[in-house]
C-alpha positions in Angstrom: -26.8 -22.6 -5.8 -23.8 -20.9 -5.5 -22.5 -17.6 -6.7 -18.9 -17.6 -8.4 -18.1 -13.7 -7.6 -19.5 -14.2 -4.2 -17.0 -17.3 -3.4 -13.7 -15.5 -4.8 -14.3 -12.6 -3.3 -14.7 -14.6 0.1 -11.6 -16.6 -1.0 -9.3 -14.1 -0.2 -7.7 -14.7 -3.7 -6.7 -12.0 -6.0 -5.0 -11.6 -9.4 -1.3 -11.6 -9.3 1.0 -10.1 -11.7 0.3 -13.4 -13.9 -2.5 -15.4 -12.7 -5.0 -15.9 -9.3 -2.4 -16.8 -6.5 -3.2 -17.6 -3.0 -2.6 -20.3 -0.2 -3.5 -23.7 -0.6 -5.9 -23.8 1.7 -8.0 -21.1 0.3 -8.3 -22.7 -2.7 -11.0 -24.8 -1.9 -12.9 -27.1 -4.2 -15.7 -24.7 -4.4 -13.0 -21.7 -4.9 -11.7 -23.6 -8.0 -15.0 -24.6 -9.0 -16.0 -20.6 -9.1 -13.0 -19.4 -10.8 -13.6 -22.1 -13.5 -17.3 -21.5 -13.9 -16.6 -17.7 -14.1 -13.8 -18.0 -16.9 -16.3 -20.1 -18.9 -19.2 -17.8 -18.7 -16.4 -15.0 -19.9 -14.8 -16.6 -22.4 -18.4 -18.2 -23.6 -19.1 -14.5 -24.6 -16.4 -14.4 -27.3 -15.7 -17.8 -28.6 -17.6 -21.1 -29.1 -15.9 -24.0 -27.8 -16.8 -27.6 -26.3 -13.5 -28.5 -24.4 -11.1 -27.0 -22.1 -7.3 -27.9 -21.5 -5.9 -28.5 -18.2 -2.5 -29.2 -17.3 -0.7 -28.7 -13.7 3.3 -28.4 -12.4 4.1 -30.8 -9.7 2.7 -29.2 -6.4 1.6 -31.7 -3.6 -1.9 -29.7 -4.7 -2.2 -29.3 -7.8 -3.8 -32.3 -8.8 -6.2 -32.0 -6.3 -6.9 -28.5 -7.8 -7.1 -29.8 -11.9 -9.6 -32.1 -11.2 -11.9 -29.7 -8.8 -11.7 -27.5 -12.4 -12.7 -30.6 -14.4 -15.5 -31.3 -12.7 -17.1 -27.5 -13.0 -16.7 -28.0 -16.5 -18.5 -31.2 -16.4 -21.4 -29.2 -14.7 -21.2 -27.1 -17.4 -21.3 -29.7 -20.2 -17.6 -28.8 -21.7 -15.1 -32.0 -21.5 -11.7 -31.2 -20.2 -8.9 -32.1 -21.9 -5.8 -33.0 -19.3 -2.9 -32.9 -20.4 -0.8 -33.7 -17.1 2.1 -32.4 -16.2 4.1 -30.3 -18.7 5.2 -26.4 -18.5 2.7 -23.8 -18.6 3.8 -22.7 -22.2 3.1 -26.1 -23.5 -0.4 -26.3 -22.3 -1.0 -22.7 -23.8 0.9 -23.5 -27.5 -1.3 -26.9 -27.6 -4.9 -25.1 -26.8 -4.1 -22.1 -28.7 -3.7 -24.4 -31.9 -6.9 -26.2 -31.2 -8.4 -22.9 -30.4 -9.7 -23.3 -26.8 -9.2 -22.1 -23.9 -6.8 -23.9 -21.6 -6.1 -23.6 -17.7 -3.0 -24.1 -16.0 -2.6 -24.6 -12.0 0.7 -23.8 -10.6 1.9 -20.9 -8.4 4.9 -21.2 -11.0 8.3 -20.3 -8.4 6.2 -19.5 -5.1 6.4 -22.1 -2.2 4.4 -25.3 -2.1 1.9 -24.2 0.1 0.7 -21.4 -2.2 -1.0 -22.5 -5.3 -2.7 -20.1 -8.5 -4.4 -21.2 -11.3 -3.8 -19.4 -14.9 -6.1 -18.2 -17.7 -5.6 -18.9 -21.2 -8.3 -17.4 -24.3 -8.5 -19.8 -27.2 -6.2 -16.6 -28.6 -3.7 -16.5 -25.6 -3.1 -15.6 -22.0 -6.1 -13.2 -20.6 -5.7 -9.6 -19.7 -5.8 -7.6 -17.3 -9.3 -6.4 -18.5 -10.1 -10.5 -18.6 -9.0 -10.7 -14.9 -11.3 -8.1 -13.3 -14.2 -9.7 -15.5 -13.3 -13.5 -14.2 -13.5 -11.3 -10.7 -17.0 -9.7 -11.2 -19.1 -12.8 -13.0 -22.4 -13.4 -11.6 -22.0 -17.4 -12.7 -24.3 -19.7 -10.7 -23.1 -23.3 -10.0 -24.2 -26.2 -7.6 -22.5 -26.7 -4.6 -19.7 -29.2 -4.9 -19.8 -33.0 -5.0 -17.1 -35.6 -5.6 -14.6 -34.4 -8.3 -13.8 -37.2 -11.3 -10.3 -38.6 -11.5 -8.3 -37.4 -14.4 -6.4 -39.4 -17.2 -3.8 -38.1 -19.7 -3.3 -36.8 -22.9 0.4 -36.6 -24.3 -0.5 -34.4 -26.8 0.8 -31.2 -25.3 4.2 -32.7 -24.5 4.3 -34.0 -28.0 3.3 -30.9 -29.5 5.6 -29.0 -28.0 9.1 -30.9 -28.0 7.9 -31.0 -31.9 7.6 -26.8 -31.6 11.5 -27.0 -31.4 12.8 -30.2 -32.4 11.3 -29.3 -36.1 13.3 -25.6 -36.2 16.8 -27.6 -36.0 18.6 -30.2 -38.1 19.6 -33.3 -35.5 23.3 -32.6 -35.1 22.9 -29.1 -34.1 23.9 -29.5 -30.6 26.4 -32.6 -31.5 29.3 -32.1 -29.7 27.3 -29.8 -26.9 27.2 -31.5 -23.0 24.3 -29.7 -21.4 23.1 -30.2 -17.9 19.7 -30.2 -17.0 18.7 -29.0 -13.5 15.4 -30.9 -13.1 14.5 -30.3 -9.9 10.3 -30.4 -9.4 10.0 -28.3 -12.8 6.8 -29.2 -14.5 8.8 -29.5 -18.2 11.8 -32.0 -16.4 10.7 -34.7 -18.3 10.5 -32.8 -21.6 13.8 -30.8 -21.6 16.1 -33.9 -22.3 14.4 -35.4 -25.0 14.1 -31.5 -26.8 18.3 -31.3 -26.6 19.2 -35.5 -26.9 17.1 -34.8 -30.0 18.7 -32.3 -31.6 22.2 -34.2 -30.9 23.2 -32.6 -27.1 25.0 -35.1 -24.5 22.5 -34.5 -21.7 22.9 -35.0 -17.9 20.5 -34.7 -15.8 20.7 -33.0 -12.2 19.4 -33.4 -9.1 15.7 -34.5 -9.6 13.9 -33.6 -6.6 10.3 -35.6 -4.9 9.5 -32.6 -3.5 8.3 -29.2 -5.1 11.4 -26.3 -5.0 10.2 -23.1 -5.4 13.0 -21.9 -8.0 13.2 -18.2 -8.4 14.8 -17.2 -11.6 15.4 -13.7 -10.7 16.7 -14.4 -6.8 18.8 -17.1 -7.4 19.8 -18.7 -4.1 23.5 -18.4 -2.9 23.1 -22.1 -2.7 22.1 -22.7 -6.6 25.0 -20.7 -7.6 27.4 -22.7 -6.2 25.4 -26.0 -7.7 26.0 -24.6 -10.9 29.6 -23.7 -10.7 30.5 -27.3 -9.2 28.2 -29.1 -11.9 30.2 -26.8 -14.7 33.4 -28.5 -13.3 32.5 -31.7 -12.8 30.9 -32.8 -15.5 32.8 -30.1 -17.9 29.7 -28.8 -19.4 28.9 -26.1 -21.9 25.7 -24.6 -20.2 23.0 -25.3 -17.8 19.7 -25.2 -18.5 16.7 -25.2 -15.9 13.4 -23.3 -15.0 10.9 -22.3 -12.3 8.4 -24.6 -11.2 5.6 -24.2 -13.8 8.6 -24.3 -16.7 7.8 -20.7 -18.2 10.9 -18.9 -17.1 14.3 -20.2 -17.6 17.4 -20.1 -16.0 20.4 -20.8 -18.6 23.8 -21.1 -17.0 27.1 -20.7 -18.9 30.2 -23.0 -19.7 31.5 -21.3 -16.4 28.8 -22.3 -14.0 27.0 -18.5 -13.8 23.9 -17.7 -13.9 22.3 -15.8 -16.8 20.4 -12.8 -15.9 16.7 -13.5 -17.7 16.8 -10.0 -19.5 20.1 -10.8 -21.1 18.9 -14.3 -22.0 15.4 -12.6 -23.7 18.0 -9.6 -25.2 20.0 -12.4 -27.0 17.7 -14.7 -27.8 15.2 -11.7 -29.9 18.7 -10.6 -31.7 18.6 -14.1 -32.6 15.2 -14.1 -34.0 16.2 -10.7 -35.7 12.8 -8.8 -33.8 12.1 -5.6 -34.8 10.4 -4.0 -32.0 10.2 -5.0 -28.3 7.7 -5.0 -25.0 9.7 -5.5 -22.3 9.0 -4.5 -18.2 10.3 -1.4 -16.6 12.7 -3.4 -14.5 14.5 -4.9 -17.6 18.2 -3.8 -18.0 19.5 -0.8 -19.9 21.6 -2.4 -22.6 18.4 -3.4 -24.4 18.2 -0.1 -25.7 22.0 0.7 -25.9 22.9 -2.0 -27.6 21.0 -0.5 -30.4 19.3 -4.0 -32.3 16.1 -3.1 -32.0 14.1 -0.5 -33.8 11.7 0.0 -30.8 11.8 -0.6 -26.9 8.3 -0.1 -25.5 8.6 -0.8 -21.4 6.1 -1.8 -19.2 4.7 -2.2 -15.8 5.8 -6.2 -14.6 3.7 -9.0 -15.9 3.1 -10.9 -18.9 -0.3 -9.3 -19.2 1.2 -5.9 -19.3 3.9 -6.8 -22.0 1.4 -8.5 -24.1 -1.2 -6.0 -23.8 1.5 -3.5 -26.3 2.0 -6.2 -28.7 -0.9 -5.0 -30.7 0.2 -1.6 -31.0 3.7 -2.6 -31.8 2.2 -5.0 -34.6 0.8 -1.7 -36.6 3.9 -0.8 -37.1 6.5 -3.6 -37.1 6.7 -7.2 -38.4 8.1 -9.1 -35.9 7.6 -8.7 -32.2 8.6 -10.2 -28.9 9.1 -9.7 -25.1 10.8 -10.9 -22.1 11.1 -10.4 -18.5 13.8 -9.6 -16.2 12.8 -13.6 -15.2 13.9 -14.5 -18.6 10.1 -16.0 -19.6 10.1 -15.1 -23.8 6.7 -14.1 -25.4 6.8 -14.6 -28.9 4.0 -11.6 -30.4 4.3 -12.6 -33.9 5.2 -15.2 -36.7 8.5 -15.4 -37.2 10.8 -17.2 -40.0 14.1 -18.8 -39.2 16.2 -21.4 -40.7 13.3 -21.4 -43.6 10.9 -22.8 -40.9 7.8 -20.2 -39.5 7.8 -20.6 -35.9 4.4 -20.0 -34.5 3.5 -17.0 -32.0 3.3 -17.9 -28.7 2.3 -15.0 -26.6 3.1 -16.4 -23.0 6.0 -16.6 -21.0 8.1 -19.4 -22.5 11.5 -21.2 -21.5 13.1 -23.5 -24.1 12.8 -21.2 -27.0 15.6 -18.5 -25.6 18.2 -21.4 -24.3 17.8 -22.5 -28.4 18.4 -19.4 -29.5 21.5 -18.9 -26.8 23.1 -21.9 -27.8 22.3 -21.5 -31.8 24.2 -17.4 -31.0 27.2 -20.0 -29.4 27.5 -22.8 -32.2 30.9 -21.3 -32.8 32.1 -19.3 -29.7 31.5 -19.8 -25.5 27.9 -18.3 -24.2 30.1 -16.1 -21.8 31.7 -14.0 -25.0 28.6 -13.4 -26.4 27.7 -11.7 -23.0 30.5 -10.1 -22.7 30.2 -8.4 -26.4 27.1 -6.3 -24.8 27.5 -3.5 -22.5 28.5 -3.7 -19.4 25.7 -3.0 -17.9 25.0 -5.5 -15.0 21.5 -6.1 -12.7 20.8 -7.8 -9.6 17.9 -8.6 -7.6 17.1 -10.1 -4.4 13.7 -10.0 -2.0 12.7 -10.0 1.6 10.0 -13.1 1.9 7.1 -12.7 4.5 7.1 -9.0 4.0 3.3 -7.6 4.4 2.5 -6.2 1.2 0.7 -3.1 2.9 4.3 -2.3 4.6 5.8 -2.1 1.1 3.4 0.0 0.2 3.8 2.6 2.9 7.8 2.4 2.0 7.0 3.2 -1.9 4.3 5.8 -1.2 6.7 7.7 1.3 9.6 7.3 -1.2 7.1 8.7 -4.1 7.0 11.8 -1.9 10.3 12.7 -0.8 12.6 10.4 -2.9 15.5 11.5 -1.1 15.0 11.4 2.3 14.1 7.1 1.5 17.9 7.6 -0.6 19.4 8.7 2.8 17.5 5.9 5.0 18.9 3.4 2.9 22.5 4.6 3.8 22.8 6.9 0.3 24.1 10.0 1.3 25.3 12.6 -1.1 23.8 11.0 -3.7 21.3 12.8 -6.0 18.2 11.4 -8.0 18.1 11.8 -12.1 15.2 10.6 -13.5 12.3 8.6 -10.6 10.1 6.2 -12.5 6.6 5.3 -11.0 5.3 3.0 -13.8 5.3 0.1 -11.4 7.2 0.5 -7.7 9.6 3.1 -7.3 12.8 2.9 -9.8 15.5 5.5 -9.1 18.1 6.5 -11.6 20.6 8.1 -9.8 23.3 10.4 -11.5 26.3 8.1 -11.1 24.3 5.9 -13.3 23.6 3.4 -10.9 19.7 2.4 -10.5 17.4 1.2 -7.4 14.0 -0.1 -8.1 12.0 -1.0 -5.1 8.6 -3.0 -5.9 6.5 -5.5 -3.9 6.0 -8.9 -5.4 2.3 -9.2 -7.0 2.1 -12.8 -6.4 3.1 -13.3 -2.5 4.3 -11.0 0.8 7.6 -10.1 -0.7 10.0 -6.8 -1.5 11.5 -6.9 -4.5 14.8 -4.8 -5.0 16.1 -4.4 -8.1 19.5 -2.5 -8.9 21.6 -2.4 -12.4 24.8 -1.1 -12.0 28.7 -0.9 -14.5 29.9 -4.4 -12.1 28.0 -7.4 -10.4 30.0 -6.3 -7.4 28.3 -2.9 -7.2 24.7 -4.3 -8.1 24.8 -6.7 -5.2 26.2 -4.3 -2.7 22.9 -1.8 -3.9 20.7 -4.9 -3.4 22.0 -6.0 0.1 21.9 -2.4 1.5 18.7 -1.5 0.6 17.3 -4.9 1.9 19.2 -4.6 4.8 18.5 -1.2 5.9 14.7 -2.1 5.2 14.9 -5.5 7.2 15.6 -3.4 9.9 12.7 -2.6 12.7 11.8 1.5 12.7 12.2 1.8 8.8 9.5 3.3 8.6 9.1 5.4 11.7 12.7 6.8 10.0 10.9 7.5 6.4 7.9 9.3 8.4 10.4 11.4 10.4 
C-alpha cells in the first residue's frame, strides 16, 4: 500500500496561490491518485457524500489526469461524476448545488506543460487550512492499475449558461456585436450560446488546437494588437475572453483595449450594488476612492485569501463580493437583481462581470464608464523562468533597506510613504506612484505590479523594474 502524504511530498508539488500546481511530469498517476485519496479522507470528516465531480480545461494532460482521479475514487467506492470540459466556476456552481465536492484539473493560464488540480468542499473552494490538511493526510491506497475511461455529463454546462441566461430578458444584448476570443479556453464553447441567447451578434475568434496559456494580468504585446484590429474589423462593441481554465476574464472595450481585471470586478460589484468588499493587496486604489462601497477589506493574493474574509464581512453586511487584479469575481453572498436571486458562488468566476459591464453600458460605450472613475491606472508584467528562491532574496533584501532596492531599480531621489508586506513587497512612494514586487505562487515567475495617474507612467515603472532585475549582479548590487 501506498501512503498519500508520503507520495505528494515526493511529488515535488505544492499549493499555489489557488490550487496544487506542478509540471506535468510530476503528476503521475499515483500523484493524482494521492491527492484525490487525501481530499476524500479530509472532506469525509465533514460531510457525507457518495459522488465527486470532475471537470478539466483543455491541456494535452488533463484528461489523462481526470481519469487517474476517477479511478482513486472508484478504490474508494464514491462514483465520479465528469462533467468534461467547462470553466472551473461551472464545475464548482454545479457540485456546490448538489452539495459535493468537485475537482477541477487545469493549471488555469500557466503553460501546457505544467498542470494543477483544484479543490472544491460541497460548500466551496478549500482553504488555506484545507490545503495543509490535503498535504499531511496519512490516506492509504493501492498502488495504481489501469485508470477507467471517462463519459460526460452536460449538466454543468447546462447549469451554468442557465446561471445567466435566467437573470436577463432575451433582447438584452440585441443590437450588441461581441467577439469571443476562444482560444483553448475551457468555457469556448459555452460563452456564445450565454450572449447569442440573451440577443448579442457573436463572432467568434481565433479558436486554437493547441492550449494558450492566456494571462489576464500580463497581457501579451501581441493580444493587444489582436484586439485592437478585431475592434476594427468587425466593428464590435467589446471583446470578451478568459484564461485557460475560464475563471478569469479578460473584457475588451468597443476600442479594442484591454480591461484591467480590478476595474472589471470594481464595475461589475457597483453593478450588483455590494456593500462590502475582499479584494487582494495588489488591487487598484480607486476601489476605495471611488467611494461605492461601505467596506474594502484587502488581502494577501489568492482566492483562498479573499474568501477566507467573507465570513467576517457577512457579520456585518448583506451583500458581499471580491475580485482579483486578474478580474476572476467571487460572489460571497445571495444577491437580488432584476427581481431574480443570483446564487453565491464563492470562486473565481468570468461571465458574471462581462454581464454586469455590458448591463452598466446598455446606454453608453464601456470606455465612458471607465473613464467616469479615477484616474488611477495599474500595470503588470513578469519575468518567466525566474527561480522563486532569487525573488525571495530580492523581496527580503528590499524588506530591509527599501531604499537602497528603490535606487538599484534606477529610482533615485525618490522617497518611500507607506511599505506594505502583506504579500511581496508594495511600495507607495510619495509622488503617489506605487511598485509591488511579488513572486508568482503558481510557477518560477516575478510579478511587478505598478499603479500610477497614466498607462504611460505605469508601464514605464513596470519595464524598469523588470529590466533592471533581468539584469545579471542584481543582487550582488542589493547586498552591497
Amino acid at each position: 500500500m501506498l501512503l498519500s502524504s508520503d507520495v505528494i511530498k515526493s511529488s515535488g508539488i505544492y499549493f499555489g496561490t489557488s490550487g496544487a500546481r506542478g509540471l506535468v511530469t510530476q503528476f503521475t498517476n499515483e500523484v493524482c491518485a494521492a491527492f484525490t485519496h487525501s481530499f476524500v479522507a479530509t472532506q469525509r470528516q465533514h460531510f457525507t457524500f457518495n459522488h465527486v465531480a470532475i471537470a478539466i480545461d483543455n491541456r494535452p494532460s488533463s484528461f489523462r489526469m481526470a481519469m487517474t482521479c476517477a479511478k482513486a475514487l472508484e478504490h474508494l467506492g464514491i462514483e465520479a461524476i465528469y462533467y468534461g470540459v467547462v470553466p472551473t466556476p461551472a464545475l464548482a456552481y454545479a457540485a456546490m448545488q448538489d452539495n459535493i465536492p468537485s475537482i477541477m484539473v487545469t493549471g488555469s493560464h500557466i503553460p501546457f506543460d505544467r498542470n494543477g488540480l483544484k479543490f472544491y468542499r460541497p460548500d466551496g473552494e478549500i482553504s488555506k487550512a484545507d490545503e495543509q490538511e490535503i498535504l499531511c493526510t496519512l490516506a492509504e491506497f493501492p498502488p495504481f492499475d489501469d485508470i477507467p475511461n471517462l463519459t460526460v455529463n452536460p449538466h454543468a454546462a447546462r447549469l451554468y449558461i442557465q446561471r445567466y441566461t435566467s437573470l436577463f430578458n432575451a433582447t438584452f444584448l440585441t443590437g450588441k456585436r461581441i467577439g469571443i476570443y476562444e482560444h483553448s479556453s475551457a468555457g469556448r464553447d459555452l460563452y456564445s450560446k450565454i450572449f447569442s441567447a440573451l440577443g448579442a451578434e457573436v463572432i467568434a475568434l481565433e479558436r486554437s488546437d493547441e492550449f494558450v496559456p492566456i494571462d489576464t494580468e500580463a497581457v501579451s504585446n501581441e493580444d493587444i494588437a489582436k484586439a485592437r484590429g478585431w475592434s476594427k474589423q468587425y466593428a464590435l462593441d467589446a471583446i470578451f475572453s478568459t484564461d485557460g481554465d475560464g475563471d478569469r476574464p479578460l473584457v475588451a472595450d468597443e476600442n479594442g483595449t484591454w480591461l484591467r481585471g480590478d476595474i472589471l470586478g470594481l464595475l461589475c460589484a457597483n453593478a450588483l450594488h455590494i456593500e462590502a468588499l475582499a479584494i487582494p493587496v495588489n488591487s487598484n486604489t480607486a476601489i476605495e476612492s471611488c467611494a461605492y462601497f461601505s467596506h474594502v477589506k484587502r488581502t494577501r493574493i489568492g482566492s483562498p485569501y479573499v474568501i477566507a474574509e467573507f465570513s467576517a464581512l457577512a457579520e456585518n453586511y448583506a451583500t458581499i463580493a471580491g475580485f482579483e487584479a486578474n478580474g476572476g469575481f467571487l460572489l460571497g453572498s445571495d444577491v437580488k437583481f432584476k427581481q431574480h436571486t443570483l446564487k453565491a458562488l464563492p470562486t473565481r468566476d468570468a461571465v458574471l462581470p462581462a454581464l454586469m459591464l455590458f448591463a452598466e453600458a446598455k446606454h453608453k460605450t464601456i470606455s465612458a464608464l471607465v473613464d467616469s472613475l479615477p484616474k488611477r491606472v495599474t500595470h503588470s508584467n513578469r519575468i518567466k523562468n525566474f527561480a522563486t528562491e532569487r525573488s525571495q532574496i530580492i523581496l527580503t533584501l528590499g524588506q530591509e533597506n527599501p531604499n537602497r532596492l528603490l535606487k538599484a531599480l534606477g529610482f533615485e531621489g525618490v522617497s518611500i510613504q507607506t511599505l506594505d508586506c502583506t504579500d511581496g513587497l508594495r511600495m507607495s512612494l510619495k509622488d503617489g506612484r506605487i511598485i509591488h514586487l511579488r513572486p508568482s505562487g503558481n510557477a518560477p515567475e516575478l510579478r511587478c505590479y505598478a499603479e500610477a495617474d497614466s498607462i504611460e507612467i505605469a508601464k514605464d515603472l513596470v519595464h524598469t523594474c523588470l529590466s533592471k532585475i533581468a539584469t545579471n549582479g542584481f543582487v550582488d548590487l542589493l547586498s552591497e
